[in-house]
C-alpha positions in Angstrom: -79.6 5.1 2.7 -78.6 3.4 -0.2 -77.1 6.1 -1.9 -75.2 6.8 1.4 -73.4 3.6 1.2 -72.8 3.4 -2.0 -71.1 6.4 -1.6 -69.3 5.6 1.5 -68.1 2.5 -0.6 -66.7 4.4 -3.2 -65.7 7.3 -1.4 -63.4 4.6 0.9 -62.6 2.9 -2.4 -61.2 5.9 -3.9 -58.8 6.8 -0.8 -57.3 3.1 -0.6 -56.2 3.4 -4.4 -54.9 7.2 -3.6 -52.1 6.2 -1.8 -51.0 3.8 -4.9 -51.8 6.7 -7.7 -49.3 8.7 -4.9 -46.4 5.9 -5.1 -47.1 5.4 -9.1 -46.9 9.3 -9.8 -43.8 9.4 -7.0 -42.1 5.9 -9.2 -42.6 8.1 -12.7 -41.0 11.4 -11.3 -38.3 9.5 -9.8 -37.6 8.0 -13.0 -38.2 11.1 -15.2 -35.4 12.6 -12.9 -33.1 9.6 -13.5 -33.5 9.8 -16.8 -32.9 13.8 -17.1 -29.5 12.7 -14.5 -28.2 9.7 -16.6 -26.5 12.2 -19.5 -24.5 13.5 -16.1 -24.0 10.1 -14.8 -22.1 9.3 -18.0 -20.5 12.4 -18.1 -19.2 12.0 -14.5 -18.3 7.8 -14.9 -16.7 8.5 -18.1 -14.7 11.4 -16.7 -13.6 9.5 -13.8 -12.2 6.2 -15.8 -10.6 8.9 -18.0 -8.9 10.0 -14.8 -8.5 6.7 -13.1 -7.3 5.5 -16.4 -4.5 8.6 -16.6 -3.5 8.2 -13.1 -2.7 4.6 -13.1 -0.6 5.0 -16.6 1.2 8.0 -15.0 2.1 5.8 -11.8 2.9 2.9 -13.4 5.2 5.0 -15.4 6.8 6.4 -12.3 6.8 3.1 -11.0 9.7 2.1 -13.2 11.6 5.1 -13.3 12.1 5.0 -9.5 13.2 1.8 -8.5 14.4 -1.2 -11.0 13.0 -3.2 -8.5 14.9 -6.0 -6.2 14.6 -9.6 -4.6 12.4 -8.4 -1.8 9.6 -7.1 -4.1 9.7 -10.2 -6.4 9.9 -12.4 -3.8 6.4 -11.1 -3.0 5.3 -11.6 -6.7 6.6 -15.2 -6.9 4.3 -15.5 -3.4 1.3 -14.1 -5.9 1.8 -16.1 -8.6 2.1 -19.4 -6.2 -1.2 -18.8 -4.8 -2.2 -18.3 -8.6 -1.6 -21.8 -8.6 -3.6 -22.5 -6.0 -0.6 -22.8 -3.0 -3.1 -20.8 -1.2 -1.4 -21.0 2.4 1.7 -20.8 1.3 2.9 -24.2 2.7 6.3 -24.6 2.9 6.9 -21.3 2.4 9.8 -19.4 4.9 9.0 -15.4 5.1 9.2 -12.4 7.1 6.6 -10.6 9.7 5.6 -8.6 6.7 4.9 -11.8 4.2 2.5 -9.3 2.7 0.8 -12.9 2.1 -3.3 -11.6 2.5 -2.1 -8.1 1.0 -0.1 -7.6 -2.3 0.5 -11.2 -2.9 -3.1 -11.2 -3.4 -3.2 -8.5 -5.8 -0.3 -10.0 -7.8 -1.9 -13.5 -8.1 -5.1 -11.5 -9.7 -3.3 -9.6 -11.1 -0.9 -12.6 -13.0 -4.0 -14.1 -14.4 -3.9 -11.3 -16.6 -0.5 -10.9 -17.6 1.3 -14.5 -16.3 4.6 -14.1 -14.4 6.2 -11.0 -15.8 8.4 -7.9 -14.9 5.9 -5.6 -15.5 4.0 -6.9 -12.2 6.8 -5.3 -10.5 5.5 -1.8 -11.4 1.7 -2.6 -12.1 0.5 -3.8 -8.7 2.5 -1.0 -7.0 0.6 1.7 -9.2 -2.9 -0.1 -8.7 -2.2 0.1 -4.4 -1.2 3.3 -4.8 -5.0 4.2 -7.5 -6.4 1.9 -4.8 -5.7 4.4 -1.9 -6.9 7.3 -3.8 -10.1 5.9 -5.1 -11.2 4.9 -1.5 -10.1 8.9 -0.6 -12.1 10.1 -3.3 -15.9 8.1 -2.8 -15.1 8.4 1.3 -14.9 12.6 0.8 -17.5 12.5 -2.0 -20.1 10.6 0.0 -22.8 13.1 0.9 -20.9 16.3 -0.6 -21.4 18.5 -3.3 -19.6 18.0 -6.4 -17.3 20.4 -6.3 -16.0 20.3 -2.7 -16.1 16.3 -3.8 -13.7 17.6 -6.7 -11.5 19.8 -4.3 -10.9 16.6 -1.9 -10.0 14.5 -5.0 -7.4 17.2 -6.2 -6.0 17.3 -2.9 -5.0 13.4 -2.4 -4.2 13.1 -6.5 -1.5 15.9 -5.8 0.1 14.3 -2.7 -0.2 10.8 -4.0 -1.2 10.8 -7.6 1.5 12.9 -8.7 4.1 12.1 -5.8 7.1 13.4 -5.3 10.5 11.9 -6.7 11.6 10.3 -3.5 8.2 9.7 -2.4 7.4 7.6 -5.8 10.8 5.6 -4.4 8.9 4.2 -1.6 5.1 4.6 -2.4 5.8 2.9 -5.9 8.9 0.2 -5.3 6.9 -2.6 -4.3 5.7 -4.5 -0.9 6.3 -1.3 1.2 3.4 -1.0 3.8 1.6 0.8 1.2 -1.2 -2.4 0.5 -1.0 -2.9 4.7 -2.1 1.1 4.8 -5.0 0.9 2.3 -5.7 -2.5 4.1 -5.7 0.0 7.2 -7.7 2.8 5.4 -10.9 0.4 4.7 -10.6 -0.5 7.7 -11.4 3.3 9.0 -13.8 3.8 6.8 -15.5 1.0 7.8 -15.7 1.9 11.2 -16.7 5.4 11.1 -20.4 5.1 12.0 -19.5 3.1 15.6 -21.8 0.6 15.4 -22.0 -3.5 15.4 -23.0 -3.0 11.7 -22.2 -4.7 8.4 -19.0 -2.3 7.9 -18.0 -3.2 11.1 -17.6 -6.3 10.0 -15.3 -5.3 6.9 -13.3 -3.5 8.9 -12.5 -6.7 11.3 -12.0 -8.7 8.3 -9.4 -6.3 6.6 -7.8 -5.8 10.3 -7.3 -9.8 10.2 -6.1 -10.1 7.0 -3.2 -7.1 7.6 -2.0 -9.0 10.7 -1.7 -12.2 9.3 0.3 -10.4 6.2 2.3 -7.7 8.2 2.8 -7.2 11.7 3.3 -3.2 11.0 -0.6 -3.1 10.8 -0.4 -3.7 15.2 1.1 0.1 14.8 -0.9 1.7 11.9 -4.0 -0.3 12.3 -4.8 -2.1 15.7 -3.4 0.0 18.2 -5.0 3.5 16.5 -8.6 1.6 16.7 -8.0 0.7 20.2 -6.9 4.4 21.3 -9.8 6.0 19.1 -12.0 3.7 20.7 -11.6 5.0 24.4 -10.9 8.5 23.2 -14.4 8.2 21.8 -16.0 7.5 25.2 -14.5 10.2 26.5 -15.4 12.1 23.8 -19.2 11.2 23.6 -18.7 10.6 27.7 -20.4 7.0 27.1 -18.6 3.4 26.8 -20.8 2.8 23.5 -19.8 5.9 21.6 -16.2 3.9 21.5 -17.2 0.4 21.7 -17.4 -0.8 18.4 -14.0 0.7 17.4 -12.7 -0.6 20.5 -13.9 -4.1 20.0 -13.0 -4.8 16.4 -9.2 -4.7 16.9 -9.1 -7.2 19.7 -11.7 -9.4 17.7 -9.4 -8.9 14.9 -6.1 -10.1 17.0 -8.1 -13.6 18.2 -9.1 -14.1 15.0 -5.9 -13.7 13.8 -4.2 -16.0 16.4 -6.7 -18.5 15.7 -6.3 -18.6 12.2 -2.7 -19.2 12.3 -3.5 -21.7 14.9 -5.0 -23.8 13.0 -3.5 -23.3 9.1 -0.2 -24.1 11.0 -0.5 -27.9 11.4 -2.2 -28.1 8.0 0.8 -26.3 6.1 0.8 -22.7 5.5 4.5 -20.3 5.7 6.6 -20.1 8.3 7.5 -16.5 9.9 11.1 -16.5 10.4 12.6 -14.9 13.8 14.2 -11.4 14.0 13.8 -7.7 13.0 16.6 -4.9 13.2 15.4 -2.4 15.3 16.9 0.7 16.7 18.3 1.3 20.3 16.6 3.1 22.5 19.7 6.2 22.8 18.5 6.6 18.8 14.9 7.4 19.4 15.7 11.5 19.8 17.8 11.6 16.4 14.4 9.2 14.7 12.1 11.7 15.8 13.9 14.5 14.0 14.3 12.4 10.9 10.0 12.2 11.3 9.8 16.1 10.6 12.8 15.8 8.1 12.5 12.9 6.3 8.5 13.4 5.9 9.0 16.2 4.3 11.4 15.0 2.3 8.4 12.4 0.9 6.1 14.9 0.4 8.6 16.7 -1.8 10.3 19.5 0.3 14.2 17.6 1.1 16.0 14.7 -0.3 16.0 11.3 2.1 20.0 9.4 1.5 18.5 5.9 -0.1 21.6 3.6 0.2 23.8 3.1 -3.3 22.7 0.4 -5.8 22.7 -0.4 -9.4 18.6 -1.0 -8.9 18.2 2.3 -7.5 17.0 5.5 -9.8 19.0 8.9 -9.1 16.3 10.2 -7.0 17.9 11.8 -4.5 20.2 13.2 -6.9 17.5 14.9 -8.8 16.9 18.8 -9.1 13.2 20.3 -9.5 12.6 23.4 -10.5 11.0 26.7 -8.7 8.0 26.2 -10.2 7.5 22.8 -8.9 9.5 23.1 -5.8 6.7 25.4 -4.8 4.0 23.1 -5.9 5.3 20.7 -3.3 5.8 23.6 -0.4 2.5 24.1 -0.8 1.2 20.3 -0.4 3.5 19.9 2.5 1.6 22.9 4.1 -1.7 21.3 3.5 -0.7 18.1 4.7 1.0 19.5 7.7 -2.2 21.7 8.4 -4.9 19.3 8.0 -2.3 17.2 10.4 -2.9 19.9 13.2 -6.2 20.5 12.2 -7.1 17.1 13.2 -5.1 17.3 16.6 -7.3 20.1 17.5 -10.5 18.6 16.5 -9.6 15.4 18.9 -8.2 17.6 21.5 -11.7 20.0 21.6 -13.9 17.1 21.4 -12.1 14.9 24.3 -12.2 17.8 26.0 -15.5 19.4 25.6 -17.3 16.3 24.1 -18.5 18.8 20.8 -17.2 18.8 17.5 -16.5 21.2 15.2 -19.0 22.9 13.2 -20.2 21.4 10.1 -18.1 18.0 11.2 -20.3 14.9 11.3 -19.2 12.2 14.5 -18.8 9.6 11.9 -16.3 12.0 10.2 -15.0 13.2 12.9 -13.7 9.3 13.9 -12.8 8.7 10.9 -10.3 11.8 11.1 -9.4 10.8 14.1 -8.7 6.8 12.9 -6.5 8.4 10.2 -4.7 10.8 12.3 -3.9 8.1 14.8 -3.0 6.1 11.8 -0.2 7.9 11.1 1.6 8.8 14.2 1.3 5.3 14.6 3.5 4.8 11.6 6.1 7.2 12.7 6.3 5.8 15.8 7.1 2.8 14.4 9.8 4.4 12.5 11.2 6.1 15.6 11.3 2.4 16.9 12.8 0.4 13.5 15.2 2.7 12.4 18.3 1.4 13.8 20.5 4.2 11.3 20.9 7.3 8.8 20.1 4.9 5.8 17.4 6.5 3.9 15.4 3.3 2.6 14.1 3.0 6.2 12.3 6.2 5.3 9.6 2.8 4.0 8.0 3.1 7.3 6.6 6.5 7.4 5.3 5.7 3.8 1.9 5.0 5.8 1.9 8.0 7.6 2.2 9.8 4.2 -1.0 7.9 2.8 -2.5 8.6 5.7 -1.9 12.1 5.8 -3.2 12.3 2.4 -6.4 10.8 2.9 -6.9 13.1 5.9 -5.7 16.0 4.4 -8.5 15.1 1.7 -10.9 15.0 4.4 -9.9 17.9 6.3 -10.1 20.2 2.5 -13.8 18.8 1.8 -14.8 19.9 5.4 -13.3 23.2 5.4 -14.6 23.5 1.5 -17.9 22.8 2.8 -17.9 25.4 5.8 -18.5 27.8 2.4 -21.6 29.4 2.3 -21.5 31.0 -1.2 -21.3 28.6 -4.1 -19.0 31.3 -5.8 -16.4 31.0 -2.9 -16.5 26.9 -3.7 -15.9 27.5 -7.3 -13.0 29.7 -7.0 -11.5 27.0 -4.6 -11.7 24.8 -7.1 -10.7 26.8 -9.6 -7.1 27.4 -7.4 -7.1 23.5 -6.8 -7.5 22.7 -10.1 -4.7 25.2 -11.5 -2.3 24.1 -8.5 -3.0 20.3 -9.8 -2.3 21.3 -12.8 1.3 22.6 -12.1 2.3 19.7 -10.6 1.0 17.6 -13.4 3.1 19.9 -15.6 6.3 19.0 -13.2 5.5 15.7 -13.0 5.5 14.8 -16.6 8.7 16.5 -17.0 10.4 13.9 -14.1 8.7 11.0 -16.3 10.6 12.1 -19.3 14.0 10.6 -17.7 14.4 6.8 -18.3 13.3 4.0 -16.8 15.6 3.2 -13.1 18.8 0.6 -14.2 18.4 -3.1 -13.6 21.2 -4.9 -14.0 19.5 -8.0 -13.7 18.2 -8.1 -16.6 21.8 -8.4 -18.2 22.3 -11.0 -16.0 18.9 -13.1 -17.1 19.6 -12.4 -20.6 22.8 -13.9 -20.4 22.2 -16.8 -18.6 19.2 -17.7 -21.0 21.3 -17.3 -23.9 23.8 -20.3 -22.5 20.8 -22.1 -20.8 21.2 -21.9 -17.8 17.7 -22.0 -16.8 18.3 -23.6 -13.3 20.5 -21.8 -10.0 21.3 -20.8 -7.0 22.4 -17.5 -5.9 23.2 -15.0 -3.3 20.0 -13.6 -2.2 19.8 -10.2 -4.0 20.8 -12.0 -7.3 18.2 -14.6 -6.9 14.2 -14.0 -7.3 14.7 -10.5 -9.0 16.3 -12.5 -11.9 13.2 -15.4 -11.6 11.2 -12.3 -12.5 12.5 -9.9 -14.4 13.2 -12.8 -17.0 9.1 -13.9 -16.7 10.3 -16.9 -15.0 12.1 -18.5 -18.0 15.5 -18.4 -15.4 15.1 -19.7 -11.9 17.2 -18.6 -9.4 17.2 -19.9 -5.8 18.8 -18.3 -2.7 21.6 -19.9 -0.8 23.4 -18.7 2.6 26.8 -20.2 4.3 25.9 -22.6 7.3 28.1 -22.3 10.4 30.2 -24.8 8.9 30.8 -22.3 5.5 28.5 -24.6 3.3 26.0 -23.0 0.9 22.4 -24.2 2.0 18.6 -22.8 1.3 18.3 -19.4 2.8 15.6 -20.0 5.2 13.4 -16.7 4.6 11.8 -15.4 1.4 12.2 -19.1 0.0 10.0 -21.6 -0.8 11.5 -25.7 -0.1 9.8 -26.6 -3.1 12.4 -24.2 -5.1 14.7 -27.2 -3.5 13.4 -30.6 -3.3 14.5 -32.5 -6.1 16.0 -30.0 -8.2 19.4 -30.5 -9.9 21.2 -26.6 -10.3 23.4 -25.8 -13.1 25.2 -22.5 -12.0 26.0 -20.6 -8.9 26.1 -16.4 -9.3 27.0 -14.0 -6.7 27.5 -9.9 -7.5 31.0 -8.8 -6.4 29.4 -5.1 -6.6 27.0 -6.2 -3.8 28.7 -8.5 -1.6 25.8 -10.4 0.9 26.6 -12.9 3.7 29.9 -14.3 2.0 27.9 -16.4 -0.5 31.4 -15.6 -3.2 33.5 -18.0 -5.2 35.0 -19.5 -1.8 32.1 -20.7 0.2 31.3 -21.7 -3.9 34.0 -24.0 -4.5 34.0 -24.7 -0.7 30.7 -26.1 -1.6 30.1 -27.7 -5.0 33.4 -27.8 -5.9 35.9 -26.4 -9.0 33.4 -25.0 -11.6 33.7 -26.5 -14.9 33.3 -22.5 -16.2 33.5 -19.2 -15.2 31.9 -16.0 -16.2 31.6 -12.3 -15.4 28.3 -10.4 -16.5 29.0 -6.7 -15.5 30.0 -7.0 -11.7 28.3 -10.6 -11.7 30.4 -13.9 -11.4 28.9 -16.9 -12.9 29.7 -20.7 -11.6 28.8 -23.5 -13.9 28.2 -26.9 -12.6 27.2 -28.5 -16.3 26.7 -32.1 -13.8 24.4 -30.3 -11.8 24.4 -29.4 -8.5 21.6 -30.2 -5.3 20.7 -28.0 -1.6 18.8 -29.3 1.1 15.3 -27.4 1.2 16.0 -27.7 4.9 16.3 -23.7 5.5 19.0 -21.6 7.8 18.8 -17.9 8.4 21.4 -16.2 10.2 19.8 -13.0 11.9 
């Protein structure tokens, strides 16, 4: 009997320490695998900062060959570089509905710790929103996949926006055009693919908050696709908690939104000026054809008519060859395609409540996030456009991302439907040699020089007779703040009702104001804006003590200085 339980003793002994040997010998393999995988980690991390690294110099190269950039964009970087300086709310502060205050400002005040208050931000941040938009493309199709369909999605969004277009680098690259509110956006979706009360649900109501607050265009690219995806997916999964979550996180986000501007107003933060051209109804037929026309003509396939201006590169003007005309045929048709694909999917699973073989739900609503995404952006064209001018082309940018990132999506689906691995490597194989033309074209466009600025003349003049201190009219203001690294301040000024030069109450500060003595007043006779022009000048501060002419710039010098109220007026 002894014996017996001695044995029983060890015999129990020996099964309550198996299930550790188990974990110990399970721990060692894992690691043995690990350490067979790490020589492919660093293989695949090293190859993807090779090719983050190459895309961002390539971008930031197109960056300044498209646009010389203008007082709207570096009104946005002074914003960055004030909240740098800790003016986090932005108190005093007079902007727009798209301050682009929680969005690109921020990036430029990171950014600005790095490089100070430079003209290089103005193509820099532009080219890390745009990298920024294909990176979160890239992990959200590689999540899951196989390498190489991961690699086929990759191509596909580095070819629409990694080697864009001519005209589509003029809006994706110029600055604070709704391509930060879209990425904003795209987190957002991603975020809220699973459809539940979750930790990413959480992101995605933060990012939705901070959009709002920084540009009202996220109510059509953002909130209102959540809210229509949301009830779509009850119908879809025929429950009201397949769509909840989605549903629920743009109205949290609006509250919060309201709230927060509740209460930062009475402690100081910017003020949202009144206002916003918009098109009349009898123009909403001719806007939707210039949705087919003119988003083609981003992706490549047309020519959008951007209005004349010394800051503007020849874009429109410029030829492509065959080679590369086809190139972008070709990403128009997969663009365009994955467009439709994703109408049917939503259509079949509405209708049926199924989705399509080999698509996951939480893919399937993220397609379907994306997809609503961008018609919301063209319908926000259809309703802003007020005329022919190309450069409100700006708001179907985010339709173009968009599209991209589903197009991306739709590719890695489809590339997984592929039973053989051959099949897969021959796709990849075609997308790497279709990449590969349009990287061939698109080195060819950067070869051109950089877009004119004519500011920079200006800045370099004026610092050369020290005339460090102005006013201006408002195109010949902040552009010249920044593109001279903020050794020339120039402040905007508009006529009153009574014809006397005052702050221009939007994209100003009233610090730029208070207590500041200004030595010169410059207007550009080849751009002419709101009569701010050697009358209303004179009319104003008086006979001039000099006068000069920098290209089609006149220069006003007040050597006793001159003063403006920081109280603001805007004329709409």
């Amino acid at each position: 009997m002894e014996l017996t339980a001695r044995d029983e003793l060890e015999g129990g002994a020996a099964r309550q320490s198996r299930p550790s040997s188990n974990l110990a010998q399970r721990l060692a393999a894992a690691l043995a695998r690990r350490r067979d995988d790490l020589p492919k980690w660093l293989l695949a991390i090293t190859l993807v900062a090779v090719a983050a690294g190459a895309l961002f110099i390539g971008l930031d190269a197109a960056a300044a060959r498209a646009f010389g950039g203008n007082s709207d964009g570096a009104t946005v970087v002074l914003e960055g570089v004030a909240i740098r300086h800790g003016h986090l709310l932005l108190g005093g502060w007079d902007l727009s509905f798209d301050s682009f205050w929680g969005i690109d400002a921020v990036i430029y005040a990171v950014v600005s710790l790095l490089l100070g208050l430079r003209r290089d931000l103005l193509d820099v941040v532009p080219a890390l929103l745009a990298l920024g938009v294909i990176a979160v493309a890239v992990l959200t199709c590689w999540r899951g996949r196989r390498f190489q369909v991961a690699g086929i999605a990759a191509l596909v969004v580095v070819a629409v926006l990694g080697l864009p277009s001519p005209v589509l680098a003029f809006f994706l690259l110029q600055g604070p055009w709704h391509v930060g509110t879209a990425l904003w956006c795209t987190v957002a979706f991603v975020a809220l693919r699973r459809r539940r009360f979750d930790a990413g649900w959480g992101v995605a109501v933060v990012f939705l908050v901070v959009a709002t607050l920084s540009d009202l265009s996220t109510i059509a690219i953002g909130l209102l696709p959540c809210a229509v995806v949301g009830v779509l997916a009850m119908a879809r999964y025929r429950s009201i908690r397949g769509g909840l979550s989605t549903l629920a996180a743009p109205v949290i986000a609006v509250l919060l939104a309201l709230g927060i501007r509740a209460a930062t107003v009475p402690i100081g933060t910017f003020s949202i000026a009144h206002g916003v051209t918009k098109a009349h109804s009898s123009r909403y037929p001719a806007n939707v054809g210039l949705v087919v026309r003119w988003g083609a003509g981003l992706l490549g396939v047309g020519k959008i008519p951007v209005s004349p201006a010394s800051a503007l590169g020849p874009y429109e003007l410029l030829g492509t060859g065959h080679v590369q005309r086809g190139f972008h045929v070709l990403v128009l048709a997969v663009v365009v395609a994955s467009l439709l694909f994703a109408v049917a999917s939503l259509g079949l699973g509405v209708a049926t409540g199924r989705h399509l073989t080999g698509l996951s739900p939480s893919r399937s609503h993220l397609n379907d996030l994306l997809l609503l995404g961008s018609a919301g952006s063209a319908g926000l064209f259809v309703v802003l456009c007020p005329n022919g001018n190309g450069d409100y082309a700006r708001y179907l940018t985010p339709a173009v991302v968009l599209g991209a990132v589903l197009a991306a999506s739709v590719v890695a689906h489809l590339s997984t439907l592929l039973t053989s691995e051959r099949a897969v490597n021959v796709v990849l194989v075609l997308a790497l040699a279709l990449t590969a033309v349009g990287v061939v074209g698109y080195h060819r466009e950067l070869g051109r020089p950089d877009a004119p600025q004519s500011a920079v003349a200006l800045g370099s003049f004026l610092e050369a007779h020290d005339l460090t201190s102005g006013v201006g009219d408002y195109w010949s203001s902040s552009i010249v703040t920044v593109v001279t690294n903020g050794e020339v301040a120039v402040r905007p000024v508009i006529p009153d009702r009574t014809k006397i030069l005052v702050r221009y109450g939007r994209q100003s500060a009233a610090s730029w104001y208070a207590a500041v003595r200004f030595s010169f007043l410059v207007f550009d006779l080849d751009r002419p804006w709101r009569d701010v022009n050697a009358v209303t000048g004179i009319g104003t501060f008086g006979k001039p003590a000099e006068q000069y002419s920098v290209g089609s710039y006149v220069v006003l010098v007040y050597p006793a200085g001159i003063s403006v109220s920081p109280a603001g007026y805007t004329r709409a």
